[in-house]
Rosetta silent file (secondary structure, phi, psi, omega in degrees, C-alpha in Angstrom):
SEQUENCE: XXXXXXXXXXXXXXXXXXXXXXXXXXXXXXXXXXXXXXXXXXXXXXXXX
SCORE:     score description
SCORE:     0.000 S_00000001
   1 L     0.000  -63.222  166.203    0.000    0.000    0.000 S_00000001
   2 H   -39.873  -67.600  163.252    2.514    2.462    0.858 S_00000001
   3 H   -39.132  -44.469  179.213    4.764    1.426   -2.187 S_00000001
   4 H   -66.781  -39.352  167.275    1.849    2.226   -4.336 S_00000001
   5 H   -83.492  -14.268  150.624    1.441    5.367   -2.838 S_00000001
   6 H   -70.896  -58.713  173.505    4.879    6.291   -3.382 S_00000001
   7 H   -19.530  -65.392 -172.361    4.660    5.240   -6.959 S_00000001
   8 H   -60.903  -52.352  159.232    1.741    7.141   -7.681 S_00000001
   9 H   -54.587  -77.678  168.124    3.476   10.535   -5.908 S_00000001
  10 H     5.514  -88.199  150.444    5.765   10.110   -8.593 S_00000001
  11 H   -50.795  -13.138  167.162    4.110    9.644  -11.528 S_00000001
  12 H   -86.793  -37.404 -140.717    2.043   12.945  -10.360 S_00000001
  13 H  -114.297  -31.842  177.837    5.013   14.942   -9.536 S_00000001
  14 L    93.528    3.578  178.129    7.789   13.519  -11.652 S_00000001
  15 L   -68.404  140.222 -155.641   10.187   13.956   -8.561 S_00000001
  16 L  -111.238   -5.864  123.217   13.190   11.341   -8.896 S_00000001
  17 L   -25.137  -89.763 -134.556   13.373   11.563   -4.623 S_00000001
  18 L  -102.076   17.779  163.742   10.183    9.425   -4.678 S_00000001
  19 L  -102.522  -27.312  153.030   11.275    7.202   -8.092 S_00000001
  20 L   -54.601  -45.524 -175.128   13.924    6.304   -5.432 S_00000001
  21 L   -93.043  -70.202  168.849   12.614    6.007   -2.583 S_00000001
  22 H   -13.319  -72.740  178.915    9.878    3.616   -4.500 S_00000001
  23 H   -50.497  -33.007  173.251   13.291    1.479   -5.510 S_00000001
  24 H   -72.548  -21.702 -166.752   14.487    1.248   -2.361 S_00000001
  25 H   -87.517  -72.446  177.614   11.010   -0.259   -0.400 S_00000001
  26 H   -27.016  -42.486 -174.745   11.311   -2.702   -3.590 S_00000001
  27 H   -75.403  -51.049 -161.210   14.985   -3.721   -2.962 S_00000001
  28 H   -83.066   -2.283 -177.448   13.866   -4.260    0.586 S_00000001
  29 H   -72.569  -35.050  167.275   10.742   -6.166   -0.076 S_00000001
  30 H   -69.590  -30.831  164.538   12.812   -8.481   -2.557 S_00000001
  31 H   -68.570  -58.184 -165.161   15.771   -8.809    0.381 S_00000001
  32 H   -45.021  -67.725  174.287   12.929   -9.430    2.818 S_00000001
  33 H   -52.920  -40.925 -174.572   11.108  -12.251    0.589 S_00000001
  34 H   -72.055  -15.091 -160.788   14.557  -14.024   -0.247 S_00000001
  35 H   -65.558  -49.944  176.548   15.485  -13.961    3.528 S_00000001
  36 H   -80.352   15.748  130.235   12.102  -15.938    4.605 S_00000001
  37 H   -93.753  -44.533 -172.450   12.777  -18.594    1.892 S_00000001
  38 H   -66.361  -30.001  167.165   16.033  -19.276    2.750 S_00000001
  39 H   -65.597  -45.198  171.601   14.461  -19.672    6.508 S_00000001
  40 H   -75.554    3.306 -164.245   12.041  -21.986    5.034 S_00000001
  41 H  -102.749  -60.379 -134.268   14.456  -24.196    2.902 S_00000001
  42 H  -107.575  -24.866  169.550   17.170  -24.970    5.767 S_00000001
  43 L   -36.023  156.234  163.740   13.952  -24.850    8.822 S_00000001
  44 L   -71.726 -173.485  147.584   13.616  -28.254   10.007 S_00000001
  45 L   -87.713  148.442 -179.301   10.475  -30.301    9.411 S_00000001
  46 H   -83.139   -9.951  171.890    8.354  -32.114   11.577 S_00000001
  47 H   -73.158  -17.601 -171.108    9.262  -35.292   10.074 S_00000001
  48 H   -77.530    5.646 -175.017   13.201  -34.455   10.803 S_00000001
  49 L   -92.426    0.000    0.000   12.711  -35.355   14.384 S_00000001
């Protein structure tokens, strides 16, 4: 929601600040997602017990 609303400030104002700021919530949303796979690939399982 927030990312969207940054976008969208953007694309009204053309400011390259909030075409930035937009990339950066992205980089961490894409850090964020790989982090919580690699936490689900090496968690154990309930069968590993």
């Amino acid at each position: 929601m927030f990312k969207e609303y940054v976008w969208n400030m953007f694309i009204e104002t053309g400011n390259l600040e909030s075409y930035m700021f937009f990339k950066e919530i992205e980089e961490r949303d894409k850090a964020e997602e790989q982090r919580n796979l690699a936490k689900a690939e090496v968690a154990p399982s309930a069968t590993d017990t």
